[in-house]
C-alpha positions as CSV (number, residue, x, y, z in Angstrom):
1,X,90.7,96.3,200.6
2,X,91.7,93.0,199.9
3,X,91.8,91.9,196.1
4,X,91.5,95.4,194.9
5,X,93.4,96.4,192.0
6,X,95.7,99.8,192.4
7,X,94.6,102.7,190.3
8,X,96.2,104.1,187.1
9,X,97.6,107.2,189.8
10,X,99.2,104.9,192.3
11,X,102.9,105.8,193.2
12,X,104.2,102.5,191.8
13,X,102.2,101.5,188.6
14,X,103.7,100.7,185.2
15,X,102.8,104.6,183.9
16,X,103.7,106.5,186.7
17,X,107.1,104.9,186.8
18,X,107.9,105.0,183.5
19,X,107.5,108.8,183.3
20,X,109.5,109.5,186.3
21,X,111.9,107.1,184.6
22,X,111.6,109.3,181.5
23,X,112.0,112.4,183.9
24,X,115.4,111.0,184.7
25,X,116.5,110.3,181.3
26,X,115.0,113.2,179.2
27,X,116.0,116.0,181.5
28,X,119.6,116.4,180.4
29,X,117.9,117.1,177.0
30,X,115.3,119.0,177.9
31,X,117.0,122.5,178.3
32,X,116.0,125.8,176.8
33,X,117.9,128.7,176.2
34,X,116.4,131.8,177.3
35,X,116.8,133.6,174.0
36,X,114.4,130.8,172.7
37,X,111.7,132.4,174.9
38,X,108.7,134.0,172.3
39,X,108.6,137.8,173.4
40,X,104.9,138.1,171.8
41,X,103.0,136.6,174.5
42,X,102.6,137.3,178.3
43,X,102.1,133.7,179.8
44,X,99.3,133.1,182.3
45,X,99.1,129.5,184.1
46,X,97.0,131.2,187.0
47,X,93.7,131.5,185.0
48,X,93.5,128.6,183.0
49,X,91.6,125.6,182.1
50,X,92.6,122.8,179.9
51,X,89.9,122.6,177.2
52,X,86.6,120.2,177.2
53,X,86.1,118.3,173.8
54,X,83.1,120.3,172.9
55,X,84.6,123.9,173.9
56,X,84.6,126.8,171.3
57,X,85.4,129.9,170.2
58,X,82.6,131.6,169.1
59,X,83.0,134.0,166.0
60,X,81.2,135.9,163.4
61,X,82.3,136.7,160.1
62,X,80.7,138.5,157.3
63,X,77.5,137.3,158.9
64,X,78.1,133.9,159.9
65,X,78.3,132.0,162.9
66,X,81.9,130.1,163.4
67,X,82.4,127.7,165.8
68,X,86.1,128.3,165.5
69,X,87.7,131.4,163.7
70,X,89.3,129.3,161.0
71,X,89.0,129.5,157.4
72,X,89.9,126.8,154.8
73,X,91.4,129.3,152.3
74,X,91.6,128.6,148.5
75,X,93.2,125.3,147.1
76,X,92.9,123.4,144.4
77,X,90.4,122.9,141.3
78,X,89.4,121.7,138.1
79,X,91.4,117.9,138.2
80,X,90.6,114.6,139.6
81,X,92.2,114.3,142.6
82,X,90.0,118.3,143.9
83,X,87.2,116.1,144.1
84,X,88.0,114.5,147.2
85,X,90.0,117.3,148.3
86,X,87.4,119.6,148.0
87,X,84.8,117.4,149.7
88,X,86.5,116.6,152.9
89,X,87.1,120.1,153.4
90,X,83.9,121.2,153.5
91,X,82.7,118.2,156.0
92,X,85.3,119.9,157.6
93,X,83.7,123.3,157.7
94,X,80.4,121.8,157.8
95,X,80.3,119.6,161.2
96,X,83.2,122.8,162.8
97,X,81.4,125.5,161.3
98,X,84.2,127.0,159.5
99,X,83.9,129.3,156.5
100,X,85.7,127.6,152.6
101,X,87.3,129.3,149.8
102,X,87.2,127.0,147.0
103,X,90.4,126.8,144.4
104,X,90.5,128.2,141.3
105,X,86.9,127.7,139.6
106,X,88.3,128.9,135.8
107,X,87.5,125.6,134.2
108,X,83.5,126.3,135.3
109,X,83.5,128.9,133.0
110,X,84.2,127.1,129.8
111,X,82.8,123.3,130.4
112,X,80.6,122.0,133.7
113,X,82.8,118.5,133.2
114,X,84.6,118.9,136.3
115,X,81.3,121.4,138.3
116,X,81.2,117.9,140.7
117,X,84.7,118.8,141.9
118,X,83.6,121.9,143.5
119,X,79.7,121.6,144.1
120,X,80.4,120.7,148.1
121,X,77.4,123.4,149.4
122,X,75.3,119.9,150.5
123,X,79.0,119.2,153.0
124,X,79.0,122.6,154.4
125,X,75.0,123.2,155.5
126,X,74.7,126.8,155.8
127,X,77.9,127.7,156.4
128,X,80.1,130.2,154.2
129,X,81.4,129.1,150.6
130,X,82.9,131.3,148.4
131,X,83.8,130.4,144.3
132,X,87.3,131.8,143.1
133,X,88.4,133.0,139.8
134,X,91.7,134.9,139.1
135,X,92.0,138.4,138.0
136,X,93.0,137.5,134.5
137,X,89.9,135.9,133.9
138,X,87.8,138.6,135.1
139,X,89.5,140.8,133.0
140,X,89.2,139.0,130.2
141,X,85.2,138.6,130.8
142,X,85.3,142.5,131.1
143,X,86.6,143.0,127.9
144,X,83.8,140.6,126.2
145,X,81.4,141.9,128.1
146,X,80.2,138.5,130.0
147,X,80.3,139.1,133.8
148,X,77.1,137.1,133.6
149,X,79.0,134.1,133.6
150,X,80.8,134.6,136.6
151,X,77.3,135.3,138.2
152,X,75.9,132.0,137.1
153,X,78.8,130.4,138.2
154,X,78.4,131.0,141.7
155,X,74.5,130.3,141.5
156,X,75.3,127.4,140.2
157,X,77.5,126.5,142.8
158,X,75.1,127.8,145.3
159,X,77.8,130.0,146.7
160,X,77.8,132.7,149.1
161,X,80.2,134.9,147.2
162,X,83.2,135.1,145.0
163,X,87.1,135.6,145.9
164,X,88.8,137.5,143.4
165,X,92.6,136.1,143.5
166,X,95.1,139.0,142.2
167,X,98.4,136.9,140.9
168,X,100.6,139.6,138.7
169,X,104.1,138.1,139.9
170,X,102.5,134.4,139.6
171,X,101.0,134.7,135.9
172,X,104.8,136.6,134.9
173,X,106.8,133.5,136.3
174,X,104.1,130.8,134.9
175,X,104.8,129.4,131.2
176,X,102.5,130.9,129.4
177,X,101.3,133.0,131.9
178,X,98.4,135.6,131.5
179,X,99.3,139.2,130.8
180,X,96.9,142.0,132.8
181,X,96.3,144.6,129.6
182,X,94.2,146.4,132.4
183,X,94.4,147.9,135.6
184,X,93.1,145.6,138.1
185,X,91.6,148.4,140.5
186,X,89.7,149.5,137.2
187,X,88.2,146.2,136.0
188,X,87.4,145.2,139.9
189,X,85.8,148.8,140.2
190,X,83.6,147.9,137.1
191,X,82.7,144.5,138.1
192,X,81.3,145.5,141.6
193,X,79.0,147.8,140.1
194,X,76.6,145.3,139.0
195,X,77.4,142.6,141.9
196,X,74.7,141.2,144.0
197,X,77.0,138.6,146.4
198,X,80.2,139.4,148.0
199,X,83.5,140.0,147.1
200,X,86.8,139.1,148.5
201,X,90.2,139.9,147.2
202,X,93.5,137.6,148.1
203,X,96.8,137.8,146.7
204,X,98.5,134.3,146.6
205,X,102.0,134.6,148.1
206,X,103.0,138.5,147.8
207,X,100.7,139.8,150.1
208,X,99.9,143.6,149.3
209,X,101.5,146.8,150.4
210,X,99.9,150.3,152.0
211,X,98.5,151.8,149.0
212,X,96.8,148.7,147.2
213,X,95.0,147.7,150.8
214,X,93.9,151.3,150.7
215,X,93.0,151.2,147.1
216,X,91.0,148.0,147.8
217,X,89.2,149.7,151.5
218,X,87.4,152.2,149.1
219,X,85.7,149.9,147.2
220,X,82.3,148.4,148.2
221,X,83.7,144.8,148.8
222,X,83.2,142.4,151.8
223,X,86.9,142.2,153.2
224,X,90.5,141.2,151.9
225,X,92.6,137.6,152.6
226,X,95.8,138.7,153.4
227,X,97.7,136.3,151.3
228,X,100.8,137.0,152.4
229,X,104.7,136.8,152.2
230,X,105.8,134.1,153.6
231,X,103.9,130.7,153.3
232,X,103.1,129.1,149.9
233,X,104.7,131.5,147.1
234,X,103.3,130.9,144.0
235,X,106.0,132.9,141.7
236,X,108.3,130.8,143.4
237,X,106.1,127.4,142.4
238,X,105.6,128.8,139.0
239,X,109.9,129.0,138.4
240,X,110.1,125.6,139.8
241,X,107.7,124.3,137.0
242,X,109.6,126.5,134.2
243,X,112.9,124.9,132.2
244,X,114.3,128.7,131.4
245,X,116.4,130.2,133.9
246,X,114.8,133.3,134.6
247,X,117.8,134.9,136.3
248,X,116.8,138.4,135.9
249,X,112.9,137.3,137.7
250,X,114.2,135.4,140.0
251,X,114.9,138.7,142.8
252,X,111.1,139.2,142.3
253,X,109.8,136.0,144.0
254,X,111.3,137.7,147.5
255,X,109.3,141.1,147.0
256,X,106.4,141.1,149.1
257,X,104.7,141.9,152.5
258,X,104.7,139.7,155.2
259,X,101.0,139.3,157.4
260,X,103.1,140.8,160.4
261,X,103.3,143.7,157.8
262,X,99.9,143.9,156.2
263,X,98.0,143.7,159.8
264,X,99.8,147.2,160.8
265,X,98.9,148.9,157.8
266,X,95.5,147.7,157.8
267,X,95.6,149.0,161.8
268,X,97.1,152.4,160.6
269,X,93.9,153.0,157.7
270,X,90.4,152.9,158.2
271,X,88.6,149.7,157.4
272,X,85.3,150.9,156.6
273,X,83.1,147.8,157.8
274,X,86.0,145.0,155.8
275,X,86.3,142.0,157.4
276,X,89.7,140.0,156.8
277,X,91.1,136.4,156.9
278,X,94.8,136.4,157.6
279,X,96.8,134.0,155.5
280,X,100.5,133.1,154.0
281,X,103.5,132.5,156.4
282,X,101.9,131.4,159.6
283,X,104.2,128.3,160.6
284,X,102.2,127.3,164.0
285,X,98.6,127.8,165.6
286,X,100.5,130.9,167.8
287,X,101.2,132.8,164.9
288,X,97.7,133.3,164.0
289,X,96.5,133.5,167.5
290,X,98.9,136.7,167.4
291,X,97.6,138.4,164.2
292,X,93.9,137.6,165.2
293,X,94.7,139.9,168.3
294,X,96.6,142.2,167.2
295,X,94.1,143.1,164.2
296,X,91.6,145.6,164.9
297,X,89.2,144.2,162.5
298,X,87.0,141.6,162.0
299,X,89.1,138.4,160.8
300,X,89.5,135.0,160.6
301,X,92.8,132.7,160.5
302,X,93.2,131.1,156.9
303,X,94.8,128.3,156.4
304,X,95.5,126.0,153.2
305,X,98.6,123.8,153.4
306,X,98.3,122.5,156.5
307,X,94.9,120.9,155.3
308,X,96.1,119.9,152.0
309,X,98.0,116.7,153.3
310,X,95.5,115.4,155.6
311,X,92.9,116.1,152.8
312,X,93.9,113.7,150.3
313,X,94.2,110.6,152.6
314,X,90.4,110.3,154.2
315,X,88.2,112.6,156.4
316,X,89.2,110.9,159.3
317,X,93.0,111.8,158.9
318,X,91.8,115.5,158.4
319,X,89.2,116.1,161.2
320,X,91.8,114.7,163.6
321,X,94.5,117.0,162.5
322,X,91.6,119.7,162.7
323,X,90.9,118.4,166.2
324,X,94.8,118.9,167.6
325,X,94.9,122.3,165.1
326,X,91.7,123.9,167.5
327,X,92.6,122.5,170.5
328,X,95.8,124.8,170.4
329,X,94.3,127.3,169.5
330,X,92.0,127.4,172.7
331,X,95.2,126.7,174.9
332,X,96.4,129.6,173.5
333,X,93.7,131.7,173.9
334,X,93.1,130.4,177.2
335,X,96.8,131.1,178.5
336,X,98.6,133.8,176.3
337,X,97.9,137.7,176.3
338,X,99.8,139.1,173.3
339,X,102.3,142.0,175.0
340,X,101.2,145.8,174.8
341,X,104.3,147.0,173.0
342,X,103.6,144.0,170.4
C-alpha cells in the first residue's frame, strides 16, 4: 500500500544493512580454532527455545522454593559501605527467590552498632538467610562456654540458620590472625549438639579435600559450600594486606581443591541427605551449569564476586546484571547436555 512505512525486517532498512555490512567486515575476525571448542558439553540447537522474560528454573533447597538455583554466598560485614551491599542483595534474592549467606556477622557478637548492616530478613520475604561467623570465634565461644550468643544472634537476625566459615590458611596469612587451639571437627561436633537451626560449613578459598568432606558428611549438619580453589583466595588477600614477606607461606596460598575436584569426591562418598552450594573458581555461568549437573546431590551455584561490583552502585545495576547472569543460565540449560565421560 501506498504511504506505508517498510518494517524493521525489510531487505533494505537501516538495521538489516548494517548487519550484513558488519557480516562483511567482522568475518575475517570472527574465526575459531577448533581446539577452542569446550569438550564438556554436547550442543543441541534442535530442541531449543530462546527464553521468555518470566521463565525459570524451578529448584528446592534445604526446603525452599528457588526460582533460580543461585545463591548469593557470603560477603561482607560489620562496616559502612555492607549496609547497602547487604540490602540490595537480598532484594535480589527476595523479588528472584534466591537463598543469601550474609558476611562475617563477628562484630554482632560484641556490640549491635552495626546489627542494621545485616538485618535485611524484611528484603528477602520468606526466602533463605543464613548468619555467618568464623571458626575462630566459635571456638573461642566454646571455650567460655557461651554458644548462647551465637543462638541469639541469628534470632535476632531472624535467620534461617548459620554458616560456619572454616579459614586455617586465611587466619595464618592475616596480621594478627587467630590461632585454632582446637580441633575444628571437635568444637563443630560440640556445637551441633545443642543446635536448633541449620548448619552449613564453607571454606573461603581452599576448598576441602576427601577426608574433611567425609569428616563433615557424618555430622548432623544441613550441607557444605564448597568454597573452593580457584576464585577469591583469601590467604592470598591476606599476604597482599601484610608488609612481611612471608616467603616460606607463600607455597601455601596454591594448596587447595578445586570445585571440579571436590564435586567427584562428594560423588564417590555418600551424602547422607547434605545439600551443597558450589562456589570458588567458577569464571562464567557454564561452569556452574557443569557442576550443578555433574553433582549427584542436592546443590545450588554460589556466587559472591560477581555481585559485589554491581552491589555497591544501586539495585538497578545489580538486578540487571542478575537478569543477563539467569538468562544464560536457561540457554544453557536449554541447549547443552554435559558429556557422559565428563
Amino acid at each position: 500500500m501506498m504511504g506505508m512505512s517498510k518494517t524493521p525486517y525489510s531487505p533494505d532498512s537501516f538495521e538489516v544493512s548494517k548487519r550484513k555490512m558488519d557480516h562483511i567486515t567482522l568475518t575475517p575476525k570472527s574465526t575459531t580454532s577448533v581446539e577452542t571448542v569446550d569438550m564438556r558439553f554436547d550442543y543441541e540447537p534442535l530442541f531449543f527455545t530462546h527464553p521468555g522474560d518470566h521463565e525459570t528454573w524451578q529448584s528446592t533447597f534445604l526446603g525452599f522454593e528457588f526460582n533460580f538455583p543461585f545463591w548469593v554466598s557470603s560477603m561482607t560485614g560489620g562496616i559502612e559501605k555492607s549496609h547497602l551491599i547487604n540490602q540490595n542483595l537480598a532484594k535480589l534474592c527476595g523479588e528472584f527467590k534466591l537463598g543469601m549467606g550474609l558476611g562475617s556477622c563477628r562484630s554482632l557478637l560484641d556490640s549491635k552498632d552495626r546489627h542494621a548492616d545485616f538485618a535485611v530478613r524484611k528484603y528477602l520475604g520468606k526466602q533463605p538467610l543464613f548468619a555467618n561467623i568464623g571458626y575462630a570465634q566459635l571456638e573461642e565461644l566454646f571455650q567460655a562456654n557461651k554458644f548462647h550468643l551465637l543462638h541469639e544472634m541469628v534470632d535476632s537476625l531472624e535467620a534461617n540458620g548459620l554458616i560456619i566459615h572454616l579459614n586455617p590458611l586465611q587466619e595464618w596469612f592475616q596480621p594478627k590472625g587467630d590461632k585454632f587451639k582446637l580441633s575444628p571437627l571437635n568444637t563443630i561436633k560440640t556445637f551441633l549438639e545443642n543446635v536448633s537451626y541449620p548448619v552449613l560449613i564453607k571454606e573461603v578459598g581452599q576448598g576441602m579435600g576427601p577426608k574433611s568432606l567425609k569428616a563433615l558428611l557424618d555430622l548432623p549438619i544441613a550441607g557444605i559450600e564448597l568454597g573452593a580453589f580457584g576464585g577469591t583466595n583469601f590467604s592470598l588477600l591476606e599476604s597482599l594486606r601484610s608488609s612481611e614477606e612471608a616467603e616460606f607461606k607463600k607455597p601455601f596460598i596454591h594448596v587447595g581443591h578445586s570445585a571440579h575436584e571436590m564435586v567427584e569426591i562428594l560423588n564417590a562418598l555418600p551424602t547422607k541427605g547434605k545439600e551443597f552450594i558450589i562456589s570458588g573458581g567458577m569464571k562464567t555461568i557454564l561452569d556452574g551449569y557443569e557442576l550443578k549437573t555433574k553433582l549427584s546431590a542436592p546443590s545450588v551455584i554460589g556466587m559472591a564476586s560477581t555481585f559485589l561490583g554491581p552491589a555497591q552502585k544501586n539495585y538497578e545495576t545489580l538486578r540487571e546484571h542478575f537478569l543477563q547472569m539467569k538468562e544464560a543460565l536457561l540457554v544453557a540449560k536449554k541447549i547443552l547436555n554435559l558429556k557422559e565421560n565428563q
